[in-house]
LODOFI-184841 format. One record per residue (C-alpha): residue in one letter; x, y, z. Coordinates in steps of 0.05 Angstrom, whole numbers, padded with zeros to 5 digits, always signed. Each point is the difference from the previous one (the first is absolute). Layout:
N
aXYZ...
//
This chain:
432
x+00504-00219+00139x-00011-00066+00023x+00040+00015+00072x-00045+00057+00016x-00069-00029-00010x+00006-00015+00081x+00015+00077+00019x-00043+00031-00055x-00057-00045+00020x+00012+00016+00067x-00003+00079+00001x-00057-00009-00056x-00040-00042+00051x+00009+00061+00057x-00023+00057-00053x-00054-00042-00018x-00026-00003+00072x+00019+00061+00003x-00050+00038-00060x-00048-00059+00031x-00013+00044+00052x+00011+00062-00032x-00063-00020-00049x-00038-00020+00057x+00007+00060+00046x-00023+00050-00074x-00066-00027+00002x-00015-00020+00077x+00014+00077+00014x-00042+00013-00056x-00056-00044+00027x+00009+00018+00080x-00002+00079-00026x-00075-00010-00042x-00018-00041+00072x+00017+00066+00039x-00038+00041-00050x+00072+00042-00021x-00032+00041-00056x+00039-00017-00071x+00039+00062+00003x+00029-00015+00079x+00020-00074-00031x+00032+00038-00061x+00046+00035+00042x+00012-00061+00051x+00023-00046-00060x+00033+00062-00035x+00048-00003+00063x+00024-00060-00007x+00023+00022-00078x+00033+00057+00035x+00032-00032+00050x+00024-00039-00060x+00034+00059-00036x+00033+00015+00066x+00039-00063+00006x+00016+00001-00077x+00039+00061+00020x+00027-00007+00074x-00002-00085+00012x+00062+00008-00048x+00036+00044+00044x-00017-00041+00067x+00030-00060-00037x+00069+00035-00019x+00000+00020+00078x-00005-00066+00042x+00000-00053-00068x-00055-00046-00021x-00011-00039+00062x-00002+00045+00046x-00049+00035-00044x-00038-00059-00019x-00017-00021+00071x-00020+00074+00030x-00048+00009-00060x-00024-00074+00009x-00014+00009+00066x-00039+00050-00004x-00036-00008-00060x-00028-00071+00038x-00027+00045+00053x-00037+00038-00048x-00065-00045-00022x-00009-00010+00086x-00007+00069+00013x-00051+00020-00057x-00050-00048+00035x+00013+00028+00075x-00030+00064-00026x-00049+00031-00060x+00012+00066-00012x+00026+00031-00069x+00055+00036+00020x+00031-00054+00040x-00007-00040-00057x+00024+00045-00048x+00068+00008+00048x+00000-00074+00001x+00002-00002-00071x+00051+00041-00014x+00046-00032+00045x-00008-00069-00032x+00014+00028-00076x+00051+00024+00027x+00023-00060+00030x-00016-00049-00055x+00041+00039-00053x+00053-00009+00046x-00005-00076+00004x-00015-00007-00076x+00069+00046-00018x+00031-00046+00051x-00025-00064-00033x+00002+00021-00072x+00078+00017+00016x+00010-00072+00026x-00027-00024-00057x+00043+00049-00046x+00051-00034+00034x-00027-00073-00007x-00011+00006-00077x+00060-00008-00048x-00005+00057-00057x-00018-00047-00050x-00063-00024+00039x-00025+00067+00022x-00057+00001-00042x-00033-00070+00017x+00009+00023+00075x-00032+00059-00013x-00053-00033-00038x-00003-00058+00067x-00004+00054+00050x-00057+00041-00031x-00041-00058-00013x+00004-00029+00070x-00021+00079+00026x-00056+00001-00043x-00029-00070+00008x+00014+00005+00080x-00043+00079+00002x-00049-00039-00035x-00007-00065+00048x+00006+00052+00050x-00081+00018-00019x-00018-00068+00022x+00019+00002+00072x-00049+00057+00010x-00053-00060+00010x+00048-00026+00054x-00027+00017+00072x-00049+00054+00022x+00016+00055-00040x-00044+00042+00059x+00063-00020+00051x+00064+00004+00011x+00018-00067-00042x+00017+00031-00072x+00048+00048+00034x+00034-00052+00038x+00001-00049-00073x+00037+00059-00032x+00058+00008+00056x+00005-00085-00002x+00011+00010-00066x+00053+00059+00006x+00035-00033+00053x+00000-00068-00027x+00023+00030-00061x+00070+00030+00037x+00027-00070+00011x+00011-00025-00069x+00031+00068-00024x+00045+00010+00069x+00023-00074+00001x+00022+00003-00073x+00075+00007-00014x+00020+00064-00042x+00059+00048-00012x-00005+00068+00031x-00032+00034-00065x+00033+00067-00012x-00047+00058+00017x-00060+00024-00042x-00003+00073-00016x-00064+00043+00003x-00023+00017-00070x+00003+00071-00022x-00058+00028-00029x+00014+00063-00043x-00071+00005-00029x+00010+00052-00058x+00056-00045-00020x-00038-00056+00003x-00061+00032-00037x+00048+00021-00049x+00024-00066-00020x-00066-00030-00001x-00070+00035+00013x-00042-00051-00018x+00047-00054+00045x-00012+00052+00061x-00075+00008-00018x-00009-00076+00003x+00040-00023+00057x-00044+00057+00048x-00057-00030-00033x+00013-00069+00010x+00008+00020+00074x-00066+00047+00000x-00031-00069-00015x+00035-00047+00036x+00002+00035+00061x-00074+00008-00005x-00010-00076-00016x+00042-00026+00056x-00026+00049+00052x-00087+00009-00022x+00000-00065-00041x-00030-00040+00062x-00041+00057+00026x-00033+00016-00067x-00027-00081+00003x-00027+00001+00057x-00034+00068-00002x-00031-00031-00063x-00025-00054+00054x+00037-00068-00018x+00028-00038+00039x+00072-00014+00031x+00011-00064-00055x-00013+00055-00055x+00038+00054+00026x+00050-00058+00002x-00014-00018-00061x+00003+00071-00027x+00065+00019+00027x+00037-00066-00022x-00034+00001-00078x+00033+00072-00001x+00066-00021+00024x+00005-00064-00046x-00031+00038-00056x+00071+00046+00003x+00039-00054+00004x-00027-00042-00059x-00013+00055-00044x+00072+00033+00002x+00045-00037-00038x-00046-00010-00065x-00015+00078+00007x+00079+00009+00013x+00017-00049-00063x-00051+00040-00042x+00033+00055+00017x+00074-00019-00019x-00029-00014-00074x-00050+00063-00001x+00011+00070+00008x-00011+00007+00081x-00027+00053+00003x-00066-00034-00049x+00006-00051+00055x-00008+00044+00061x-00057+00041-00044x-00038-00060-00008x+00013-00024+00074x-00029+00059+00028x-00048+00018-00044x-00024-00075+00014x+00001+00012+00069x-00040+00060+00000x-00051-00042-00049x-00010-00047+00055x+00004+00034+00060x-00057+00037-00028x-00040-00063-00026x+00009-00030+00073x-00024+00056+00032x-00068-00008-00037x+00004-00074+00002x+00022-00019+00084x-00067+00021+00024x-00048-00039-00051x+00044-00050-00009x+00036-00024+00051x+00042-00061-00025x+00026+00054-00048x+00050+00028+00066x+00049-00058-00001x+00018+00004-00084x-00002+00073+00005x+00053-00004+00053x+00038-00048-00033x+00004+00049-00067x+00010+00055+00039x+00058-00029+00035x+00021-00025-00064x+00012+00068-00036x+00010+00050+00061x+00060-00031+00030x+00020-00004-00074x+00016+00073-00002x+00055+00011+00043x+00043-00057-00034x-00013+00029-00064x+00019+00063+00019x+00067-00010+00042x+00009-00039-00074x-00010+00052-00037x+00047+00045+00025x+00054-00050+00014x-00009-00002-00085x+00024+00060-00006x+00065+00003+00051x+00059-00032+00006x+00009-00061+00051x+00053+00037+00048x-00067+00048+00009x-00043-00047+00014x-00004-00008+00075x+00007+00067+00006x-00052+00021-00041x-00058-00062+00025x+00019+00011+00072x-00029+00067-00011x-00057-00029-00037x-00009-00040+00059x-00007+00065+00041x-00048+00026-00045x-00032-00067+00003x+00002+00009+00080x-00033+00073+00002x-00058-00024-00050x-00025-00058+00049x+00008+00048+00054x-00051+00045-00026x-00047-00058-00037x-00035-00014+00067x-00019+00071+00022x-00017+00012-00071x-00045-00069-00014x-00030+00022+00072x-00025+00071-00016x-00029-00035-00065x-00036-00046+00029x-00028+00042+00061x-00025+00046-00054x-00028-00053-00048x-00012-00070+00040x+00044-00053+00012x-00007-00031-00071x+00033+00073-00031x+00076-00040+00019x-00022-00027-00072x-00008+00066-00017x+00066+00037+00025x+00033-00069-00043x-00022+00027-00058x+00003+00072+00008x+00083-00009+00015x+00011-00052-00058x-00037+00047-00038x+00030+00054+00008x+00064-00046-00010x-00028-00029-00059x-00004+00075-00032x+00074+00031+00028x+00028-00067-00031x-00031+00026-00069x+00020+00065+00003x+00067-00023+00016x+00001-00043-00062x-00014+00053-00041x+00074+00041+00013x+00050-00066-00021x+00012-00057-00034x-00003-00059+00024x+00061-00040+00044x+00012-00058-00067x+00001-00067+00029x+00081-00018-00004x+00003+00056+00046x-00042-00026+00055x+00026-00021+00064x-00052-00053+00019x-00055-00012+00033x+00014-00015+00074x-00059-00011+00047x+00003+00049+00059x-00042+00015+00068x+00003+00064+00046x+00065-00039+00041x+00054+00040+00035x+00068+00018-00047x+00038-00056+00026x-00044-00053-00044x+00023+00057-00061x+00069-00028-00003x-00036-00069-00014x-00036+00034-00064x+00042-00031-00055x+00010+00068-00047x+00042+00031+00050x+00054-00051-00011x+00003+00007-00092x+00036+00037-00043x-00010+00062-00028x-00057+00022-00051x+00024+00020-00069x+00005+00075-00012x-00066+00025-00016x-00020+00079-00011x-00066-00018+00044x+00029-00033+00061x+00023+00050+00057x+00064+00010+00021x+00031-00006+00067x-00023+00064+00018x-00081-00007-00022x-00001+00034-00058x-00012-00036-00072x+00064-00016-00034x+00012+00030-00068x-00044+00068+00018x-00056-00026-00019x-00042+00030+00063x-00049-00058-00008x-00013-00046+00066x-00050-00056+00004
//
C-alpha cells in the first residue's frame, strides 16, 4: 500500500479539485439564477438538467471510452467540461443554461468513470474498501469547502465562473500527470426495472428517493437561503452543514444498521427526516440560528437513505449480483435527482421558498410509510446474513467495483434471498 500513497494521493488531489468546483458551480448557479429573478420552477428544471445530463453519460460515456480508450476520452470530456462554467456567465437565459447543464453532467460522469477506473486499477483487492472509504470522504469534504468560495470575488461578475474553470483545469494536471495502467473498459449498467423492483421494492423506493432529495438539495439548497434573505456566509454555511452532516452521520447510521433490522433503521431515518424537515420549516423564519443545525440533521439522515438502501438489497443477493444490481440502483438513483429539482421548484412556487422544507418531508414521508408497509410482507434479513454496511454517494459504476461486497463469497442458502433470476429462493414469493 505503502508504494501507492504517491499515485493515489495524486489522482485524489485532482478529484478533489475537481468536486471543488463542482460544489461551487451548484450554488453560484443557484445564486446568479434568484439575481436574474428565474422563478423556482425555471431553476428546477435548469439544475434538473444537469442530473439528466448525468444519466446520459452513465449510459453512453461507457461506450465513448471502449471506442477511443480512457485518454482520449478523458481529455475531450475535460476540455470541454472547463469551458463550461465560462460560458454560463457570457449569457443568462434558462434554456442556455439548462443546455449547458446537461452537457457538463454529461461530461463529469465521464471523468469520474474515468478516474474511479484508475483508481480500480490503483487499489489492490484487499484495500478496496479503505480506498473507497478515502475517495468518498475527500468528495464530500471538497463539495462542502466548495460552499466557502462563494464569498470569493463579486459574485455579481464574471469572477465565480472563472474560480470554478481554475479549479477544473487545475484539477486535470494531477490526474493526467499520474502514472496508471490502461484500465479495462467500464460497461453501462443495465437497468431492467421490474427485475429490479422485484428483487427489492423498498431498495428501488429508497434509492429514487434519496435522489428526489438530493437532487433537490444540491440544485434549490442555495436558492431556498437566500430567498429566505441571508446572506452568502449562510447559504455557505447551509450548503456545507448539509454536506458534512451526510458524511458524519453515515457510518454510525450504517453500523446501526449492520446490528438492527435495516429496514427499522431506514424507518426511523426517514421518519426522522420528515420530523425535522417539518420542525425547520416552522422554526427558519422565527428563529434564524435554527437554519445551520437543521441543515446539519437534515444532511445527516437524508443522504443516509440511499446507503441504507443499496444495503439493503445487496442483503438479500449474492455478491456476483452485486454490481449488477447497484449500478442499476445507481440509475434509479440518477432519474430521482433528475426530477427532485423541477419537483422542489413547483413546491416552492406554489408555497414560498421555505416549502423545500416542506417537499423534505412530504418525500421521506411518504418513504417513511412505503418502508412500513414493506415491513409488514417479510421477515427480517438476520444479521450473519448481512453484507455490510459500505458508505456510498451518487458516483458513476466505475467507483462500484471499489465497493468491497462485490469481491466475497457467497451468502448461505436462504428461502428469503432471491435467486439469480429475482425471484425469492425456496418459493416463498416474499421480497423486501
Amino acid at each position: 500500500m505503502h508504494r501507492l500513497m504517491v499515485p493515489l494521493a495524486t489522482l485524489l488531489s485532482g478529484v478533489g479539485l475537481l468536486v471543488l468546483g463542482v460544489g461551487l458551480l451548484f450554488s453560484v448557479l443557484g445564486l446568479r439564477a434568484g439575481l436574474a429573478e428565474f422563478s423556482t420552477v425555471t431553476t428546477g428544471l435548469v439544475m434538473s438538467a444537469y442530473f439528466a445530463g448525468f444519466v446520459l453519460g452513465t449510459l453512453y460515456c461507457p461506450l465513448l471510452i471502449r471506442r477511443v480508450g480512457h485518454i482520449r476520452s478523458f481529455a475531450a470530456m475535460a476540455s470541454v467540461a472547463s469551458t463550461m462554467p465560462i460560458l454560463h456567465a457570457l449569457w443568462v437565459e434558462p434554456w442556455y443554461w439548462a443546455m449547458l447543464r446537461l452537457i457538463t453532467g454529461t461530461c463529469l460522469v465521464g471523468l469520474y468513470i474515468v478516474v474511479e477506473s484508475w483508481l480500480n486499477v490503483l487499489a489492490p483487492r484487499e484495500q478496496r474498501g479503505k480506498v473507497f472509504a478515502l475517495y468518498l470522504t475527500v468528495t464530500c469534504v471538497a463539495m462542502a469547502l466548495g460552499q466557502w468560495l462563494l464569498l470569493v470575488g463579486d459574485r455579481l461578475g464574471f469572477v465565480p465562473f472563472v474560480v470554478v474553470s481554475v479549479l477544473l483545469s487545475f484539477a486535470l494536471l494531477p490526474l493526467t500527470l499520474t502514472p496508471v495502467a490502461e484500465p479495462a473498459p467500464v460497461e453501462a449498467p443495465s437497468l431492467s426495472l421490474p427485475l429490479l423492483y422485484r428483487t427489492s421494492p423498498l431498495g428501488v423506493s429508497g434509492a429514487l428517493s434519496a435522489g428526489l432529495l438530493t437532487g433537490a438539495l444540491l440544485g434549490l439548497g442555495a436558492v431556498f437561503v437566500q430567498r429566505l434573505g441571508h446572506s452568502d456566509a449562510t447559504v455557505a454555511a447551509f450548503m456545507a452543514a448539509t454536506i458534512l452532516g451526510g458524511a458524519l452521520f453515515q457510518w454510525p447510521i450504517g453500523h446501526l444498521s449492520d446490528r438492527h433490522d435495516r429496514r427499522r433503521v431506514l424507518l426511523a431515518v426517514c421518519a426522522g427526516a420528515a420530523v425535522v424537515a417539518s420542525g425547520a420549516f416552522a422554526l427558519v423564519r422565527v428563529a434564524p440560528s435554527a437554519l445551520i443545525p437543521a441543515g446539519i440533521a437534515l444532511g445527516g439522515l437524508m443522504f443516509a437513505i440511499y446507503g441504507l438502501s443499496v444495503a439493503h438489497v445487496n442483503d438479500l443477493i449474492e455478491p456476483a449480483r452485486v454490481l449488477e444490481v447497484t449500478g442499476g440502483l445507481l440509475l434509479v438513483h440518477g432519474v430521482g435527482a433528475s426530477l427532485g429539482p423541477t419537483l422542489a421548484g413547483i413546491v416552492m412556487s406554489a408555497l414560498g421558498p421555505g416549502s423545500l422544507l416542506i417537499y423534505f418531508a412530504v418525500v421521506t414521508a411518504l418513504q417513511a410509510l412505503f418502508t412500513l408497509h414493506r415491513m409488514r410482507f417479510a421477515v427480517p434479513v438476520p444479521a450473519e446474513a448481512k453484507a455490510g454496511y459500505v458508505i456510498v454517494g451518487g458516483s458513476s459504476q466505475a467507483a462500484l467495483q471499489l465497493d468491497p461486497r462485490a469481491t466475497g463469497g457467497q451468502p448461505e442458502d436462504r428461502e428469503d434471498l432471491p435467486g439469480k433470476n429475482g425471484a425469492p429462493r425456496g418459493g416463498s414469493g416474499k421480497t423486501l
